[in-house]
N, C-alpha and C positions, 0 to 999 in steps of 0.2 A: 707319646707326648714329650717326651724327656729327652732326648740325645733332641729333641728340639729346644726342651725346655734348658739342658744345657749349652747350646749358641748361643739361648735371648736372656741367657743371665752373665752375658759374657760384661754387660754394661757396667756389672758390679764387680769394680776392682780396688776396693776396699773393704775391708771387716765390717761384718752387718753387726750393729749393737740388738741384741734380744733384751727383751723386759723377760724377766718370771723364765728365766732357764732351766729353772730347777723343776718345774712344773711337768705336766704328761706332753704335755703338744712342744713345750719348750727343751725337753728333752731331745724329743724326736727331731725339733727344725736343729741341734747343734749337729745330730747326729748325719742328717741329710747334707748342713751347709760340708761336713768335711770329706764325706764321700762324692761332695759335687767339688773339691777344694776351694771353697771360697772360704776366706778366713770369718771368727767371730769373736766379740765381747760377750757377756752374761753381765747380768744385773739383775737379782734376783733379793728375794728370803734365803736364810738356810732349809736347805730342802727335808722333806718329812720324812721319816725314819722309813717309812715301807715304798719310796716314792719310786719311781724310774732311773730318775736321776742315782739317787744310789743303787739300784743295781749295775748300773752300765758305768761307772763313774770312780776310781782305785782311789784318786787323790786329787785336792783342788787344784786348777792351774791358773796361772801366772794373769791370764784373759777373763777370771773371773771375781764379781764384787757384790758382796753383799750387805744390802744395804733398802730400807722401806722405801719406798717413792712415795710415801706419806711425810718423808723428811725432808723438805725441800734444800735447807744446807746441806745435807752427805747428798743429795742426790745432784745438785748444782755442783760441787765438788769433783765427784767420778766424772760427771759425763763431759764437766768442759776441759777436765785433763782427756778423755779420749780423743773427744771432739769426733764423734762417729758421721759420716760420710751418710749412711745407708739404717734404719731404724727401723726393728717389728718388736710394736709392742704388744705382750700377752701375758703381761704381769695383770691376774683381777683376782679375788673372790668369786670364784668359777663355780658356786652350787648352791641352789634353787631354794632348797631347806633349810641350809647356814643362812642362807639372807633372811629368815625369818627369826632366825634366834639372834643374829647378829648385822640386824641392818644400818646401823650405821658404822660400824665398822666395812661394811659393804660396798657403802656409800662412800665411803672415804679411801676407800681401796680402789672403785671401778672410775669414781667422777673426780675426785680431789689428787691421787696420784695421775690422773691423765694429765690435769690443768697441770700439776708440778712438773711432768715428766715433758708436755709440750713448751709451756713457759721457757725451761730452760733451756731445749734442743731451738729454740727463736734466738733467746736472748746469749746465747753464750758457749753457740758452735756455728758450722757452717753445714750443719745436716741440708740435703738435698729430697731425699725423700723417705718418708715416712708412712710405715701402713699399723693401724691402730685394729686388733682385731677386736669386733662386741660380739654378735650369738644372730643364729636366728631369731629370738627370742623379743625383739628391740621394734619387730615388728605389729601393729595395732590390728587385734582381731577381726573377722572381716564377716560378713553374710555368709556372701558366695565361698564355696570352701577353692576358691583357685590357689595358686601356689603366688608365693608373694614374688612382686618386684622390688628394684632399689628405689622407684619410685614410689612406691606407697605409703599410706602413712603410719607414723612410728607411735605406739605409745605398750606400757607394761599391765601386765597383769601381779606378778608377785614382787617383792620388794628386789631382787636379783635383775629383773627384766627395765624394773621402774631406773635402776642404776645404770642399768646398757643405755639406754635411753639419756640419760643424764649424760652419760659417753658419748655417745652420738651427737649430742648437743656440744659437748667439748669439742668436739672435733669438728663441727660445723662453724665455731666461733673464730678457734684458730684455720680453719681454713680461709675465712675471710679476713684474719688478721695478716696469713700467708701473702693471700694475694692483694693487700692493699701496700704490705709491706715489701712485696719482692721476696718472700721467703722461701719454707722448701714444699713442695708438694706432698701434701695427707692425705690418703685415703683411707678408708674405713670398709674393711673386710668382714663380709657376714657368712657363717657356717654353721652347720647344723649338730647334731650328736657326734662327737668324734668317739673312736672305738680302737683298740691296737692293743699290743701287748704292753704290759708294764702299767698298767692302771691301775693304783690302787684304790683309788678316792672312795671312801664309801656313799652311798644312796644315789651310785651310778647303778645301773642294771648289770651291765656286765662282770665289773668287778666284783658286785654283790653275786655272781652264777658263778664266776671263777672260783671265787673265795667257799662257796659251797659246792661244789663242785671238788675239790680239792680235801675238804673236810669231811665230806662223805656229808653232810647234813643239809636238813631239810632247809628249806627258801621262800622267803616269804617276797614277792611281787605287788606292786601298786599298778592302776591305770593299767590292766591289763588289755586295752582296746583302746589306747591313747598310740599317736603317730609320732612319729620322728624319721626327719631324712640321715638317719646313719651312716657313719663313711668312717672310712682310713684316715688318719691322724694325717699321713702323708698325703691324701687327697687335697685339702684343704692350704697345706703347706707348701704343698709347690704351687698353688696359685698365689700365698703370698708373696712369695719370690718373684711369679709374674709379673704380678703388680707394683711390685717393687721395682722391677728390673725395667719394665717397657714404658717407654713414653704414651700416655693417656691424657684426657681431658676429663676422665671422669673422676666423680670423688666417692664411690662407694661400688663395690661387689660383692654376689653374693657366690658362694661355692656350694654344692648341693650336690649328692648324687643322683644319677640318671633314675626313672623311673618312680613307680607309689609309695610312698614311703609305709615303710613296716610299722605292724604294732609291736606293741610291747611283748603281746603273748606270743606273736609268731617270732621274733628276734630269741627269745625263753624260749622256744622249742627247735630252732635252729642250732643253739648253743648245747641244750643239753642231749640233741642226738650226737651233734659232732664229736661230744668229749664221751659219749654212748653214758652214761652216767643215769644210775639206779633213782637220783636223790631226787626226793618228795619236792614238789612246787606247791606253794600253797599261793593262791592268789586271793588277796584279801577282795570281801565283799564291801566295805567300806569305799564311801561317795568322798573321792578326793578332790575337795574346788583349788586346791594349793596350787597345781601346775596346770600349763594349758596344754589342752587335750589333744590337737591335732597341731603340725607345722609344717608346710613344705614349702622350699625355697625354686624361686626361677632363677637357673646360671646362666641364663642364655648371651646374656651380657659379657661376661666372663669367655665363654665362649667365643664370642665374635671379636673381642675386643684385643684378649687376650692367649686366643688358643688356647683354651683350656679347657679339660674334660676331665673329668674321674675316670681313676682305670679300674679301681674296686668295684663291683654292684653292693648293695646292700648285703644281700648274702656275702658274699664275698669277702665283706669288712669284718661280718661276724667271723667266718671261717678261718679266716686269717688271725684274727684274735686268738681263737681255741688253738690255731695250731701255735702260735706262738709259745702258748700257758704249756703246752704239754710239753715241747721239747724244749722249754726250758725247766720244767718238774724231773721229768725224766733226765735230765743232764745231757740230753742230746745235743743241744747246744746252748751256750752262756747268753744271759738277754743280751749282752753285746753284739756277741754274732748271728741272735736271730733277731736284733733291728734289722741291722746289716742283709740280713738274706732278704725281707720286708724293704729294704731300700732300692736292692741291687733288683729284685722283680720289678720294681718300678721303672729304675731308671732304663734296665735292658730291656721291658716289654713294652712301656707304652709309646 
């Protein structure tokens, strides 16, 4: 996909502005855009003390700003001095159980920075195109357990999903703001579980198996028979690049990897043969209604539209995680150079 995927990103020859840099997936697209050379901006928070970003990251540079997109004066400020060309935004309140302790902080991070962040790239640059990414998650539950399209309909279950949604809606409003006004084209990129090394977020699964795993102690699991389409960080992200890069008419894609999606407990036993790891799982018996229990997404769109396919399988995304953890525990190699080894598989295999 890639020695393809760099010709069709040849369109982009100016610095792509990222939201939320400092983040796990915003880590990894700086790290992709410089081994593909396309230049970048960051706009971010200052990043969290155990985050990705500080490992792979010596000293700030000159291309980054920090700064809330809930402030709509600093954030009008940065972005009409760059005046960026090319925009992925993936600055949000990215987890499931924070939006219950903290949802309007939530809300105002996923729907009120969107509107600041679109407002200003309309009124006070000459941006061209713009991909907004929200979640699987943005998706309305369904009967039939099929795997969703971008046509179907959108509504949340937990206050995190009710926000995508709220995003989604932002972005449907300034799309038609776009094209009444002549503006730059927005789409709106839906993904599923991302997984990779350098994660540390807690009341993700996997960083919760790394971080015990590593501790030698026991691990407690939720929704142990709940689904998710799992992938590579970098799965997802070279499709926004895609989308960024290739002339469409559509306004929304979804990226999914190939295949059923795993459960919880098989992903947890995938992980802990790989890292061969003694440490107790305890899976709670407790009936969780918080998160929704199955998700699978249709790329077939993305696909046709865009040439794109995932080169991880599911397995594969886990496997690739573990081995990341271990040789960078072992000092086998720095999380810099085992993105980098995760990047260079990408770009030379698919």
């Amino acid at each position: 996909m890639v020695n393809s995927l760099s010709s069709s990103l040849n369109s982009i020859n100016e610095p792509v502005l990222i939201t939320g840099h400092t983040g796990f997936k915003g880590s990894w697209m700086t790290l992709l855009l410089e081994k593909l050379g396309i230049g970048w901006y960051g706009l971010s928070l200052q990043p969290k003390p155990d985050s990705l970003y500080n490992l792979i990251t010596k000293k700030k540079k000159s291309n980054e700003f920090f700064v809330d997109i809930r402030d709509y004066d600093k954030l009008k400020k940065i972005i009409s001095r760059i005046n960026p060309k090319y925009v992925v935004h993936l600055a949000a309140q990215p987890l499931v159980l924070n939006s219950y302790s903290e949802p309007r902080e939530t809300f105002e991070t996923n729907v009120l920075g969107t509107v600041n962040l679109l407002d200003v790239l309309m009124k006070y640059t000459s941006a061209s195109r713009i991909i907004v990414a929200t979640t699987d998650k943005v998706y309305k539950e369904k009967k039939l357990k099929t795997s969703f399209k971008e046509s179907d309909s959108l509504g949340g279950k937990d206050p995190y999903s009710w926000s995508k949604v709220g995003t989604e809606a932002t972005v449907g409003a300034w799309q038609q703001i776009s094209k009444i006004q002549g503006g730059p084209k927005i789409i709106s990129v839906r993904a599923g579980n991302v997984v990779g090394g350098g994660d540390g977020s807690e009341n993700r699964l996997l960083p919760d198996l790394i971080k015990g795993f590593i501790a030698n102690s026991s691990i407690n699991i939720r929704n142990p028979n709940s689904t998710r389409p799992w992938q590579h960080a970098l799965d997802p992200l070279s499709g926004y690049l895609l989308a960024l890069a290739i002339d469409t008419n559509e306004n929304a894609f979804n990226f999914s990897p190939d295949g059923k999606s795993l459960t919880v407990h098989e992903v947890t036993e995938i992980a802990r043969q790989a890292w061969d790891s003694p440490t107790k799982i305890n899976i709670s018996k407790e009936k969780d209604s918080l998160e929704t229990k199955s998700i699978s997404l249709n790329s077939a769109k993305a696909s046709q539209k865009l040439k794109w396919n995932s080169y991880w399988t599911q397995e594969g995304s886990v496997l690739s995680t573990v081995k990341w953890w271990k040789n960078v525990i072992s000092k086998s190699l720095s999380p810099n150079e085992a993105c980098m080894k995760d990047i260079s598989e990408l770009l030379d295999e698919s």
